[in-house]
N, C-alpha and C positions, 0 to 999 in steps of 0.2 A: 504494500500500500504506500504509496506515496506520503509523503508527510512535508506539508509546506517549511520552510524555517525563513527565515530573514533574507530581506530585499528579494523573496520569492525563491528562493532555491531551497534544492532539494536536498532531504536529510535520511538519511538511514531511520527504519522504523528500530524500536528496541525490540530484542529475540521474543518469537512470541509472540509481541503483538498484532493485534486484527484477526487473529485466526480465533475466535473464541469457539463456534461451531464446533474445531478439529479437535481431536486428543491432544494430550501433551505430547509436545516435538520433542526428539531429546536436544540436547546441546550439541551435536554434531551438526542439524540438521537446522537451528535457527542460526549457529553461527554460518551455516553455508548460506540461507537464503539471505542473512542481513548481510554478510560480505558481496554477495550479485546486485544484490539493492544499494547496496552502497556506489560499488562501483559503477550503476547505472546511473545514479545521481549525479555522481564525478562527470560522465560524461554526457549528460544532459547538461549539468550549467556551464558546461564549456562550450558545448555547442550552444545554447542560449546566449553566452556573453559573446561566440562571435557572429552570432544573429543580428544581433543587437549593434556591433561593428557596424556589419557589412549594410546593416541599413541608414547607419549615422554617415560613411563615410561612401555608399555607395558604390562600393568598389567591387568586382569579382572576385569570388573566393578563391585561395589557391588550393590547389588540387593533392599537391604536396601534406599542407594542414589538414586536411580531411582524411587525406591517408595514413598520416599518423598517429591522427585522432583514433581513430577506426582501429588500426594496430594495436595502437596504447590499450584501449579497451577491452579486445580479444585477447589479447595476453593477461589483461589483471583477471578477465574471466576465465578462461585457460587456469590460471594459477587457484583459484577457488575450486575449479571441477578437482584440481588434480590433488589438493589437499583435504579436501572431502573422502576424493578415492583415499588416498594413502590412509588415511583414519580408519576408513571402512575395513581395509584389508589387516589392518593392528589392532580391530576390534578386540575387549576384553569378552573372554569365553564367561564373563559371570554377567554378562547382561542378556536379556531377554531374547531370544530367537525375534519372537515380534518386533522388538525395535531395531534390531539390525535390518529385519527387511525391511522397514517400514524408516528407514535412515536408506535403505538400498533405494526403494521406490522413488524418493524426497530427491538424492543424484540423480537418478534414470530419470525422471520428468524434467530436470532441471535442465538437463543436457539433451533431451528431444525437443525441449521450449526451444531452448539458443541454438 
């Protein structure tokens, strides 16, 4: 869920939150979705502040700043799938069968979304 913060930009929800409906997530699983959210934020008010540029000063965007926008982005979410995984696969044998799949499911959606 998005969460407005100051001069309108966007801020990471807290683990957890909005989801009242679901079961409890474990901490694997809100630190994965609040790290994506986060990083979706990062790259929403960047691209917002050079929105906001390219209409004050009228200019064309350069193609180069998009692409490493874009880059920047896919690697911070890359780095979140991949620490997720590596959690998953170090799981501790005394937690729940259900919540590991159910932490399984939480990656495998998160990674057919993006």
């Amino acid at each position: 869920m998005w969460a407005p913060g100051a001069a309108g930009r966007m801020r990471p929800p807290e683990p957890g939150a909005g989801r009242p409906e679901q079961p409890r997530s474990s901490l694997m699983t809100d630190r994965l979705i609040a790290g994506l959210h986060g990083h979706f934020c990062v790259f929403q008010n960047k691209a917002k502040s050079i929105q906001d540029q390219l209409e004050a000063t009228q200019m064309p965007l350069d193609t180069g700043v998009a692409e490493a926008m874009l880059e920047e982005y896919s690697l911070a979410m890359a780095g979140e799938f991949r620490r997720s995984r590596d959690v998953l696969r170090k799981a501790q044998w005394g937690t729940s069968r259900a919540s590991q799949e159910a932490d399984h499911d939480a990656l495998s959606i998160c990674l057919a979304v993006w």
